[in-house]
C-alpha positions as CSV (number, residue, x, y, z in Angstrom):
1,X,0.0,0.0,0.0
2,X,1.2,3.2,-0.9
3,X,1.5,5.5,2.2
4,X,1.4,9.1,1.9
5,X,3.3,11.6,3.6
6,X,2.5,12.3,7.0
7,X,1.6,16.4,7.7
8,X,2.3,17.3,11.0
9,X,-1.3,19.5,12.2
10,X,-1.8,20.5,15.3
11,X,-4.5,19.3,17.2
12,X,-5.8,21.7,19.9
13,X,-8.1,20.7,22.4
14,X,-9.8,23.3,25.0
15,X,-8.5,23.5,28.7
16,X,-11.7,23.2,30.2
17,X,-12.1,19.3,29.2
18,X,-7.7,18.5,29.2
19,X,-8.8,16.4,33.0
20,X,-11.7,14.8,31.4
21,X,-10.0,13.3,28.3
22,X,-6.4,12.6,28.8
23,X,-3.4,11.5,26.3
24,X,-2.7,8.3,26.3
25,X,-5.9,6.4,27.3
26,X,-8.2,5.1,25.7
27,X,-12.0,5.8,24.5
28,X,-15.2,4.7,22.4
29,X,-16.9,8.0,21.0
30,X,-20.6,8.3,21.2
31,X,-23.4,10.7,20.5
32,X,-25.0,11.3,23.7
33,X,-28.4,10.8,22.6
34,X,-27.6,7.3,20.7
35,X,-25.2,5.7,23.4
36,X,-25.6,2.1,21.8
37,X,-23.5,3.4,19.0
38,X,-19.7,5.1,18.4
39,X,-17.3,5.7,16.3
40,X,-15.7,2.9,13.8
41,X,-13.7,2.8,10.8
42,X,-15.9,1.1,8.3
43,X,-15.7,-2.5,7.9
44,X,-12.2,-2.0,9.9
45,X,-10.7,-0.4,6.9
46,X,-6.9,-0.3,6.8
47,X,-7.2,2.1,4.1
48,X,-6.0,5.3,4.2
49,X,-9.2,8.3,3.6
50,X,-11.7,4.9,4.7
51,X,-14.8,6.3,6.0
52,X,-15.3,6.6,9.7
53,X,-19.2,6.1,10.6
54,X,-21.8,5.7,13.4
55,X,-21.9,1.7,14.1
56,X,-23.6,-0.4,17.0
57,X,-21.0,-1.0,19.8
58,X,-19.2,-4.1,19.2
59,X,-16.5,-3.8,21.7
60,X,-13.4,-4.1,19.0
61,X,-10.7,-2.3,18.3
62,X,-11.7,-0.5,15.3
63,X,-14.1,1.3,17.8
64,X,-11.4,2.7,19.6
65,X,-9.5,5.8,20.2
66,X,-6.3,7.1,21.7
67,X,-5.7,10.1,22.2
68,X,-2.3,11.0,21.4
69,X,0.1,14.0,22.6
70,X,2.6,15.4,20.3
71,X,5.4,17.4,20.9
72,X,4.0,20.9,21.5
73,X,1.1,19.4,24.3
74,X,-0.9,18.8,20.7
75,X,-3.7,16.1,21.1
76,X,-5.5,14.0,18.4
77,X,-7.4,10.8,18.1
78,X,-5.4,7.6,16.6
79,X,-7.6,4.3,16.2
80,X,-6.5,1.8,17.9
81,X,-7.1,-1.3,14.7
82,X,-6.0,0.8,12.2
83,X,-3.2,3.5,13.5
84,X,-4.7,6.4,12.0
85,X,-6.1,9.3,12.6
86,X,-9.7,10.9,13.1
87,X,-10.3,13.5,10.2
88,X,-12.8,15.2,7.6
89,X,-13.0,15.2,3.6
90,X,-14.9,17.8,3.0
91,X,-17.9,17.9,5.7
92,X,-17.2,14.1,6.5
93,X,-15.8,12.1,9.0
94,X,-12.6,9.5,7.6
95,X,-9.5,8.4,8.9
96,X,-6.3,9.6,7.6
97,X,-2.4,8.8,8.2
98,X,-1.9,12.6,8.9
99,X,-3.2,14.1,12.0
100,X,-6.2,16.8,12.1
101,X,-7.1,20.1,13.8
102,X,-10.1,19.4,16.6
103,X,-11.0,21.0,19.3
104,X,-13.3,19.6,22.4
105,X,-15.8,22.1,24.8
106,X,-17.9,21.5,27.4
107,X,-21.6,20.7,26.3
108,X,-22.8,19.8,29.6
109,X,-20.1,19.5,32.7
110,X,-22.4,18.0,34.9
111,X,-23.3,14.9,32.3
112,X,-19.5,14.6,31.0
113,X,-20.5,15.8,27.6
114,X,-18.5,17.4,25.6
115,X,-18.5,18.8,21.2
116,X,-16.0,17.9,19.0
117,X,-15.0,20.9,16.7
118,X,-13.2,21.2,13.4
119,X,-12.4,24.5,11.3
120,X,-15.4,26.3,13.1
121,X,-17.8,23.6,12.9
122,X,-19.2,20.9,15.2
123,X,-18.9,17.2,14.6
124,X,-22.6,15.3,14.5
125,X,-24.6,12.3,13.1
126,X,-28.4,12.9,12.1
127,X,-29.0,9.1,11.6
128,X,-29.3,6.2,13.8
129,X,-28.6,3.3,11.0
130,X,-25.3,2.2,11.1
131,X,-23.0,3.0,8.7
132,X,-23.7,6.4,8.4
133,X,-20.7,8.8,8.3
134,X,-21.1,11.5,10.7
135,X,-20.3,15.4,9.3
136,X,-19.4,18.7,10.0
137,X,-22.4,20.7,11.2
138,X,-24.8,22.1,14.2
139,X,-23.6,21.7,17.5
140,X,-23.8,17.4,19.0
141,X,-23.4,16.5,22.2
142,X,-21.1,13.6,22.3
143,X,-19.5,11.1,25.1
144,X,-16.2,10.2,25.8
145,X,-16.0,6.5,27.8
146,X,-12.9,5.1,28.8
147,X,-12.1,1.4,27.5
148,X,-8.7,-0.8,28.0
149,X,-7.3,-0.6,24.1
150,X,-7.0,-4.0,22.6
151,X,-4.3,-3.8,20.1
152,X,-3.4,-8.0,19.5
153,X,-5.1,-10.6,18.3
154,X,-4.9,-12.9,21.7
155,X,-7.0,-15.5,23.4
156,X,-9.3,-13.5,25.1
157,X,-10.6,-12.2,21.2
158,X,-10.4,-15.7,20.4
159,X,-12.4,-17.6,22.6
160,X,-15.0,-14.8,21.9
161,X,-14.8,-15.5,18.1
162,X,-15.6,-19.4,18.7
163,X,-18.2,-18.9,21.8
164,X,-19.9,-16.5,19.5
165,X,-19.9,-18.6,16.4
166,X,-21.3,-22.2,18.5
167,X,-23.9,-19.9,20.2
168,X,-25.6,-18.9,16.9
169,X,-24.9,-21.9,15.0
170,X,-24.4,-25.4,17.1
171,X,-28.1,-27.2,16.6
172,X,-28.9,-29.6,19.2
173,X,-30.7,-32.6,17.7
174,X,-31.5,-34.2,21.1
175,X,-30.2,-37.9,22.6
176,X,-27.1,-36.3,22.1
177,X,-26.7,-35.6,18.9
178,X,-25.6,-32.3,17.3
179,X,-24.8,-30.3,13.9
180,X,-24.2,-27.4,12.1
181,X,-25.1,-28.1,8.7
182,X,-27.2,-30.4,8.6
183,X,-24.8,-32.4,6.2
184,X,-22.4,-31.4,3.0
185,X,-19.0,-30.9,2.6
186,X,-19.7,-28.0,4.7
187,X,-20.6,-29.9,7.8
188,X,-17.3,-32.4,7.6
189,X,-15.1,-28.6,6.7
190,X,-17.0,-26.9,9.9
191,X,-16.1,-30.0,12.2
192,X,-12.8,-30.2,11.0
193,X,-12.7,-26.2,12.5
194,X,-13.9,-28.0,15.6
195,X,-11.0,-30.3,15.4
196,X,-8.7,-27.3,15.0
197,X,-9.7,-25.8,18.4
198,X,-9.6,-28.8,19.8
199,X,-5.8,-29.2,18.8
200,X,-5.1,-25.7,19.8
201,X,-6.7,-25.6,24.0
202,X,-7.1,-29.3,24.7
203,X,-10.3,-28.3,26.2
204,X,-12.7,-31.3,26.0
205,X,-15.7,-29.1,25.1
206,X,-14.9,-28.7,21.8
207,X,-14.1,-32.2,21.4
208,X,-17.4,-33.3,22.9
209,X,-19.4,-30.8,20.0
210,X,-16.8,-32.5,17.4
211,X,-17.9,-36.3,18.3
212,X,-21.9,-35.6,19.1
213,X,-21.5,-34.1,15.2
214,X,-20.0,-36.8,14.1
215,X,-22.5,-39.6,15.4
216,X,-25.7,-37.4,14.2
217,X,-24.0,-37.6,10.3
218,X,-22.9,-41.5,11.4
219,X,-26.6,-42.0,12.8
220,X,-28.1,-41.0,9.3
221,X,-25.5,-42.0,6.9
222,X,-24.0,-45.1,8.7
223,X,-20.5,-46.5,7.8
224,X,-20.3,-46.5,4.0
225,X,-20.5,-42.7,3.0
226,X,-20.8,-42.9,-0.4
227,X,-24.7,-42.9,0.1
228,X,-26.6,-40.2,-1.4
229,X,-29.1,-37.2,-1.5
230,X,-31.5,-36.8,1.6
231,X,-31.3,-39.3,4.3
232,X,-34.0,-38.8,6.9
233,X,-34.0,-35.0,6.2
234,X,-29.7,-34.8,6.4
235,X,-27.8,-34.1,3.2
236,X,-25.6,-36.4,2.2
237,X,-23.8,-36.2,-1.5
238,X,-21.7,-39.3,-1.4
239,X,-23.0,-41.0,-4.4
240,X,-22.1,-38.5,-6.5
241,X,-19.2,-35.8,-5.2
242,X,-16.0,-37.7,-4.2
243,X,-14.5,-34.8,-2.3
244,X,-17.6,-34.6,-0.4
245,X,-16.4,-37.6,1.3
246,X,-13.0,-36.9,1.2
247,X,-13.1,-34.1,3.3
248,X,-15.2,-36.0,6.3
249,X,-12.6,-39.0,5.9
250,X,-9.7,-36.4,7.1
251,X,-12.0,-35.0,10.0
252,X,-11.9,-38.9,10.8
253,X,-8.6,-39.7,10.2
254,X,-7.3,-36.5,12.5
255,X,-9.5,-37.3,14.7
256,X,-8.1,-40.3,15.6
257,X,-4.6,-38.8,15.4
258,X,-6.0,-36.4,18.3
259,X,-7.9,-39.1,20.5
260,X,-6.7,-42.2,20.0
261,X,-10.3,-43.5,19.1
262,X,-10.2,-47.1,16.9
263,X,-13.7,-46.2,15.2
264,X,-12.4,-42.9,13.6
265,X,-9.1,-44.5,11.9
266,X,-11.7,-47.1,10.8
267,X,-14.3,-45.2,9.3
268,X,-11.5,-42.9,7.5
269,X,-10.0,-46.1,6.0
270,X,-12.6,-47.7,4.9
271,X,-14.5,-45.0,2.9
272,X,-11.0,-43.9,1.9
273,X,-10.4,-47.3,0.0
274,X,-14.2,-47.1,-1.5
275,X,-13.2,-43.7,-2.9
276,X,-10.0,-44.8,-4.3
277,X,-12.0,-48.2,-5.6
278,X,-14.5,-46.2,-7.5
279,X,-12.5,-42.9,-8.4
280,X,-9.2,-44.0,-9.8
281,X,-8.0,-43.5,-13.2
282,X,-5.8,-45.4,-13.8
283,X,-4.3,-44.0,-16.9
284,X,-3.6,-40.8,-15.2
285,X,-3.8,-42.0,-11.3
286,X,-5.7,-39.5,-10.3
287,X,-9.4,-39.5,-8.8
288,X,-12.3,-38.6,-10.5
289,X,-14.5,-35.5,-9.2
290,X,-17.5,-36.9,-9.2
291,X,-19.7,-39.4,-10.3
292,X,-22.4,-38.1,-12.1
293,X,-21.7,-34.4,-12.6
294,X,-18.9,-33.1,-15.1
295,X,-17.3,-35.3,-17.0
296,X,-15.7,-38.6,-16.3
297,X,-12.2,-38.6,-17.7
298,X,-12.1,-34.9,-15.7
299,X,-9.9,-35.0,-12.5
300,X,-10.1,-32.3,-10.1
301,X,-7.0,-30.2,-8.1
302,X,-10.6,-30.4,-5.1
303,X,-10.5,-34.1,-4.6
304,X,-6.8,-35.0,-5.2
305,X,-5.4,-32.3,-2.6
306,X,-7.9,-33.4,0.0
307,X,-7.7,-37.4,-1.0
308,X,-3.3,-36.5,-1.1
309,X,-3.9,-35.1,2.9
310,X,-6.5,-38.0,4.2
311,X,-3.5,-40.5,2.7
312,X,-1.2,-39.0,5.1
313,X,-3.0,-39.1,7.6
314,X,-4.2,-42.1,7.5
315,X,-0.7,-43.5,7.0
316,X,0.6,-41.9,10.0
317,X,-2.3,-43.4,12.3
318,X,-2.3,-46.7,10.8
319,X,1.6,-47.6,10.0
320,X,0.4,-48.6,6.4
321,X,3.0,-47.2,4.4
322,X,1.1,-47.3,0.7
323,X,-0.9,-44.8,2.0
324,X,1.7,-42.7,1.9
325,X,2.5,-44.1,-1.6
326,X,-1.2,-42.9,-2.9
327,X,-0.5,-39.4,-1.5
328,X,3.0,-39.4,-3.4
329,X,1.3,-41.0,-6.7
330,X,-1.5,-38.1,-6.4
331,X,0.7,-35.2,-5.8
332,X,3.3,-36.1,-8.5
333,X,0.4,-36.1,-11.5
334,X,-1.7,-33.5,-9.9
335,X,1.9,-31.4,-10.1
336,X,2.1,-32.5,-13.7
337,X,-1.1,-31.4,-14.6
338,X,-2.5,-28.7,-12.2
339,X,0.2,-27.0,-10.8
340,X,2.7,-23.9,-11.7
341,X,5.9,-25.1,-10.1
342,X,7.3,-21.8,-11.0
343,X,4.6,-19.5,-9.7
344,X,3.0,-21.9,-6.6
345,X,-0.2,-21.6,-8.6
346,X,-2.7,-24.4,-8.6
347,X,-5.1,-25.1,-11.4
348,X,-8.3,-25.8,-10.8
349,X,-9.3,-28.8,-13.3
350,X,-7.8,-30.7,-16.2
351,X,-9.8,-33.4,-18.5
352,X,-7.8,-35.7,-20.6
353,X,-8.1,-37.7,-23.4
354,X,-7.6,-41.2,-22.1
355,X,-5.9,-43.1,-25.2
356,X,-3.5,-40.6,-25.7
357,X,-3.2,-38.4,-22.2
358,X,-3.6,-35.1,-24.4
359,X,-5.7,-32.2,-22.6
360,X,-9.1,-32.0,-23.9
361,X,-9.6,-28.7,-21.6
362,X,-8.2,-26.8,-18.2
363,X,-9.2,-24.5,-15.9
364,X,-6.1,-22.8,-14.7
365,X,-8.3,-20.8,-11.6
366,X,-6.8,-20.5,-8.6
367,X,-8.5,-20.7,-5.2
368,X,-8.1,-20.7,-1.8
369,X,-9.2,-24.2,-1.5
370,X,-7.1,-25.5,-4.0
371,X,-3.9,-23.4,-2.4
372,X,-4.7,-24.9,0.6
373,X,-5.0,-28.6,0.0
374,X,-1.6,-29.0,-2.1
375,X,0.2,-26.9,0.5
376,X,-1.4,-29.3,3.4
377,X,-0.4,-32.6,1.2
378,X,3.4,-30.7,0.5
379,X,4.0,-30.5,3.8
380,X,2.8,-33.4,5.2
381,X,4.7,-35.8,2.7
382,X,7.7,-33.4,3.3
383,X,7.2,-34.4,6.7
384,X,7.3,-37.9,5.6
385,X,9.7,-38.4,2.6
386,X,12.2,-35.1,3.4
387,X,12.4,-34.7,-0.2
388,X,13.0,-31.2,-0.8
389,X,10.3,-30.1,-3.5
390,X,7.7,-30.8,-1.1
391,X,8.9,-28.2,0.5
392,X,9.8,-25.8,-2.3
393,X,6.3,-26.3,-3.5
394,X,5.0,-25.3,-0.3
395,X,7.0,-22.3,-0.2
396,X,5.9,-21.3,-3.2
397,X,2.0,-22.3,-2.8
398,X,1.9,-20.2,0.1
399,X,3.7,-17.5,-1.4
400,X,1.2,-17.5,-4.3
401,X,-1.6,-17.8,-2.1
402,X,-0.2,-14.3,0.3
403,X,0.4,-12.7,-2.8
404,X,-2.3,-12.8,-5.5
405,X,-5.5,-14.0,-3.1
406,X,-5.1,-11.3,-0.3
407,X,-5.4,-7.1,-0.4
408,X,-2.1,-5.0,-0.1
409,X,-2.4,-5.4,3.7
410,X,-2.6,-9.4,3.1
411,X,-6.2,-9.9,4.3
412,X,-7.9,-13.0,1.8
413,X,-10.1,-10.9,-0.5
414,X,-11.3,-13.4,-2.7
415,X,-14.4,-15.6,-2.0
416,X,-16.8,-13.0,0.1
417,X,-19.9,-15.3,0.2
418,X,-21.9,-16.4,3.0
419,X,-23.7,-18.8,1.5
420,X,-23.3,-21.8,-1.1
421,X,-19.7,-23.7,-1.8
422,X,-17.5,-20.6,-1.7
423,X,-18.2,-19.3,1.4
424,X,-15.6,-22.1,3.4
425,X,-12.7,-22.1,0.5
426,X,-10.5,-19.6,3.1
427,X,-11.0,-21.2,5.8
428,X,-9.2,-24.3,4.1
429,X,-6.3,-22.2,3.3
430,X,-5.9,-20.7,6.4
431,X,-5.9,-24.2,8.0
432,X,-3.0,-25.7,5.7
433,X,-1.2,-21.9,6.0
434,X,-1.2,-22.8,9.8
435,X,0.1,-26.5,9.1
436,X,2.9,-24.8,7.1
437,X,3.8,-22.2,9.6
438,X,4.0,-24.6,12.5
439,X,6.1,-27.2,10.7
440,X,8.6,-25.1,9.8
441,X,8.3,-22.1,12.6
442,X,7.9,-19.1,10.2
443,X,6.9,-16.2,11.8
444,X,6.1,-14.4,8.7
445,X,3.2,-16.3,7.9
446,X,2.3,-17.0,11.7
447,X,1.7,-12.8,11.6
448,X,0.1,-13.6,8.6
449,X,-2.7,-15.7,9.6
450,X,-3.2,-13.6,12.8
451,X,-3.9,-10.7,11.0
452,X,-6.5,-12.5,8.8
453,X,-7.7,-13.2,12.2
454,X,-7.8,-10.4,13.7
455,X,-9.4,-8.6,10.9
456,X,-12.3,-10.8,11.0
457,X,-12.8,-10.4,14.6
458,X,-12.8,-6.4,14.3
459,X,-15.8,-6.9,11.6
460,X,-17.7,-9.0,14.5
461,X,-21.2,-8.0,15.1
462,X,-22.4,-7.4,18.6
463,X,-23.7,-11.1,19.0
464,X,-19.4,-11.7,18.4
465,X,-20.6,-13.3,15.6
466,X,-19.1,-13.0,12.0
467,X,-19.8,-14.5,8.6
468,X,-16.8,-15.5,5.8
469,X,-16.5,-11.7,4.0
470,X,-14.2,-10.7,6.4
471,X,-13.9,-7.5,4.9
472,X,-17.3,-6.5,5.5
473,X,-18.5,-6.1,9.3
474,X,-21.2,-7.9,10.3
475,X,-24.9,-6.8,10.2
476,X,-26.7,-6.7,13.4
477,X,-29.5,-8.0,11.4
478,X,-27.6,-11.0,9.9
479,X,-28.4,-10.1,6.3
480,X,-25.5,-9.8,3.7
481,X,-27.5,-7.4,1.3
482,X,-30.0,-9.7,0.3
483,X,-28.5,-13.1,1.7
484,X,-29.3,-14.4,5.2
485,X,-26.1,-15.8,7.1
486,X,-27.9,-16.4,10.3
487,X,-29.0,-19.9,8.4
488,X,-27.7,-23.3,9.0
489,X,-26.5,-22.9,5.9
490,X,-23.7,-20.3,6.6
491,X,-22.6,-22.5,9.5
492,X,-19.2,-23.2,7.0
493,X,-18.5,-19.3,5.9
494,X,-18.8,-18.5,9.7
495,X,-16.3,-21.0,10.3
496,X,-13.3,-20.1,8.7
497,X,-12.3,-16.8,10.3
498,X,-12.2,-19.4,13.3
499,X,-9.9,-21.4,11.3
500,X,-7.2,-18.6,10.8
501,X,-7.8,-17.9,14.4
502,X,-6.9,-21.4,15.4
503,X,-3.8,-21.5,13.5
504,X,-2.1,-19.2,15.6
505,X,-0.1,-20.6,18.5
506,X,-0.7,-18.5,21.5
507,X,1.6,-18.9,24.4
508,X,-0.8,-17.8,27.1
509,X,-3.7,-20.6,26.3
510,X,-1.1,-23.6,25.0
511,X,-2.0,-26.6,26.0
512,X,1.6,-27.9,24.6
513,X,3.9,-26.2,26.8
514,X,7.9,-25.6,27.0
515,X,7.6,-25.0,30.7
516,X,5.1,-28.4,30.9
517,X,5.8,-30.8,34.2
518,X,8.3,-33.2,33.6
519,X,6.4,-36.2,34.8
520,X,3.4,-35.3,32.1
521,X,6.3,-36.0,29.4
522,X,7.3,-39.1,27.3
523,X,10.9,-39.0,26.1
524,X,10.8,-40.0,21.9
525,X,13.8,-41.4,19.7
526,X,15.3,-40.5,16.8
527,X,13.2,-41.0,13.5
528,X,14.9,-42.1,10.3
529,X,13.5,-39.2,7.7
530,X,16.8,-38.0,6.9
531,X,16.6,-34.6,9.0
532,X,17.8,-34.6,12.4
533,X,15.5,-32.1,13.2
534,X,12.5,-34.9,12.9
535,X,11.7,-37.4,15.6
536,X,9.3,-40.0,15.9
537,X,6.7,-40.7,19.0
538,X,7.4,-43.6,21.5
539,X,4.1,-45.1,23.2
540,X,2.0,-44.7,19.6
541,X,1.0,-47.4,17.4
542,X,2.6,-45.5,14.3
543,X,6.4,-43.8,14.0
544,X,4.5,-40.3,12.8
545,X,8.0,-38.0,12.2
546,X,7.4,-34.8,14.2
547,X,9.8,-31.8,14.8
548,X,11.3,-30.5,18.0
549,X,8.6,-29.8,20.4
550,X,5.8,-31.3,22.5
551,X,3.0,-33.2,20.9
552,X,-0.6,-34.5,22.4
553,X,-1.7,-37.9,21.1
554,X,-4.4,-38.9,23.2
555,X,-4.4,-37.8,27.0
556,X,-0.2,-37.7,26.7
557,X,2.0,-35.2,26.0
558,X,5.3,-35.8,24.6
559,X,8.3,-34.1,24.5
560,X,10.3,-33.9,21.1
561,X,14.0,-33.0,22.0
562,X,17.7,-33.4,20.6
């Protein structure tokens, strides 16, 4: 982003309120007769001239204002999200890097009161609908109330994200049984979110929502999910969209990985193989999309990422090594024909003709899905193999992703849905972007995936709900323009600003300590993967290479050391 010069202007503010409003703390601005509202830059805008308007308090940052003293005893008001600066273009109220002239009088002493003043004219809003930009006019009574400024992403903001999000959306079905969905893709992708918090706190809660989910979709779709439309009122696509399955046989598959549970390995396995069975192509081995829809030589970067991931996964829980040997058959032809080694670009589709292996037709798109699920399967047969262009693919899926799917201030742009498929694509990326920036400790990318974070949780309504267009801040009346996100069926787009925000390792709510007791730890040996920097697990039915740290299989933690 280009950043203008910054003009030093004074900012005078009158004696008779310097004890009431003092530089260096913190405030939310509101009109006196409209106190559920205040100032915020809209939709958290990083950008510089953004609008600043009248908005329902939501208790963020972006709602909150420093006041700053400069050099000379000058005062102005910096925003706490954004780090700029409270201004006017023209009669209206914006946010600029360079500072402003305002002045503050008494309204009324006795009710703490006060009008904010600019080149001879009073600050004031005339509406009560959010969004409105406030303007230069009559005299406005406004109120300054002191707040503690929130200015990082931590747990506290967190744990408010996911309370707010299982509140609205977590259905209870009754004998224990829950969902989100109601079935789809989007309910295995929204569990999966569920198995990220999990993996982050160790707190049981989530794991209990995770597992009543997963025995409602087992309790209407049974073992063998390759079943189809409606059953008993739950969606179910198996008979026809591969990666439908796919993506609730990695759910299993790390489930087990995180609990230790016999019935999820299982269940992954075995509709993994029925996948495989029916999806092959064996003159390309690859996997088929789908079944019925598109066309039947057509193979898909949507179901051999995820079907890549599930193999590794269910290799490292299992022991069975050609799982891993799937994975690395997948990846190497979906990098033959979907993939831009050079630019870390992944196409979308390819279909071939099968007596000669020529390209009838491909779709080089890139998504956030797609980024996601070759980065995740790079990394984890990296992990496995320690064959270097896994991981110089991964740098340079990531890399693409940063670059060309994100704003100037790195925020994902693309996909701003609420409802239908595109609404969870993100929240995919941001999962495998965490996987990558744990593995191999890069702090560029952890800042990276906090500020997506972040950035969703300023645009939070005042439920502490939000939906998947993070760049937009949430409606107090759950409408999207025309679109409805309080639905079942946004359930997955209000899931993945929780997946960025699970990504992040936070130091304060670590369940997988440095500092953990001694006695809670169980020493591991040396692995064989080449890298002496990878170990494997002692006390687990599978060597699963890990790097230097402490791990949680089960109810154990174990410590990974040289």
């Amino acid at each position: 982003m280009k950043r203008l010069p910054t003009l030093l202007v004074l900012v005078v503010f009158s004696i008779a309120v310097s004890g009431a409003v003092e530089p260096g703390k913190t405030y939310r601005i509101m009109p006196e007769e409209n106190q559920s509202k205040s100032l915020f830059v809209n939709n958290s805008s990083l950008g510089d001239h953004a609008a600043v308007v009248l908005w329902t308090e939501t208790d963020v940052p972006a709602q909150q204002w420093t006041v700053v003293e400069g050099t000379g005893g000058e005062l102005a008001l910096k925003n706490v999200y954004t780090g700029k600066y409270l201004n006017t273009s023209g009669k209206f109220l914006i946010q600029t890097e360079s500072v402003a002239h305002w002045t503050l009088e008494d309204a009324d002493e006795s009710k703490g009161t006060l009008f904010i003043k600019k080149d001879g004219e009073y600050l004031r809003a005339s509406s009560r609908y959010d969004g409105r930009q406030p303007f230069l006019g009559a005299a406005q009574p406004w109120i300054f109330e002191e707040v503690q400024p929130q200015s990082v992403f931590d747990a506290q903001a967190r744990r408010r994200m996911a309370t707010g999000y299982l509140n609205h959306y977590l259905q209870d079905k009754g004998n224990g049984y829950k969902t989100f969905c109601n079935g789809g893709w989007g309910e295995a992708e929204t569990l999966e979110t569920i198995l990220d918090m999990y993996e982050r706190t160790q707190e049981t809660d989530y794991l209990d929502v995770y597992e009543s989910c997963y025995k409602y979709m087992k309790y209407h779709v049974g073992n063998n999910w390759t079943g189809g439309t409606v059953v008993d009122g739950y969606d179910w696509f198996g008979y026809d969209f591969n990666d439908d399955v796919m993506w609730m046989i990695i759910g299993a598959a790390r489930a087990y990985l995180l609990t230790g549970k016999q019935v999820y390995l299982n269940n992954a396995k075995y509709n993994f193989d029925l996948i495989w069975q029916r999806a092959h192509l064996g003159y390309i081995d690859m996997l088929r999309w789908a079944e019925y829809t598109g066309d039947r030589n057509g193979t898909n970067s949507c179901i051999n990422g995820p079907a890549e991931v599930a193999a590794c996964y269910i290799a490292a829980g299992s022991g069975d090594e050609t799982y891993y040997e799937k994975a690395r058959l997948l990846y190497a032809n979906q990098r033959k024909y979907l993939f831009e080694p050079e630019t870390g670009r992944v196409y979308d589709s390819v279909v071939l003709n099968p007596s000669d292996l020529t390209v009838v037709s491909r779709n080089t798109w890139a998504s956030t899905y797609n980024q996601g699920t070759m980065l995740g399967a790079a990394v984890l047969l990296y992990r496995h193999y320690g064959d270097e262009q896994y991981k110089a693919d991964a740098d340079k899926i990531i890399a693409f992703a940063k670059a060309e799917l994100c704003d100037s201030n790195g925020v994902v742009s693309v996909c701003q849905n609420v409802d239908g498929d595109f609404q969870g694509f993100k929240g995919i990326l941001m999962r495998y972007a965490g996987l990558y920036a744990r593995e191999f400790e890069h702090s560029g990318y952890m800042s990276w995936l906090a500020a997506n974070a972040f950035h969703a949780y300023n645009n939070l309504n005042s439920q502490s709900f939000g939906h998947s267009a993070w760049l937009t801040k949430a409606a107090e009346d759950m409408k999207y323009g025309e679109k409805d996100y309080s639905l079942p069926g946004s359930a997955f787009g209000g899931s993945t600003s929780l997946a960025a925000a699970f990504a992040v390792p936070m130091d304060d709510v670590s369940a997988i300590s440095p500092q953990a007791d001694a006695d809670s730890r169980h020493r591991c040996h040396t692995g064989y993967h080449g890298d002496d920097s990878y170990y494997t697990l002692t006390g687990m039915k599978t060597s699963l290479p890990l790097r230097k740290g402490i791990y949680i299989h089960g109810n154990k933690k174990y410590l990974v050391q040289k």
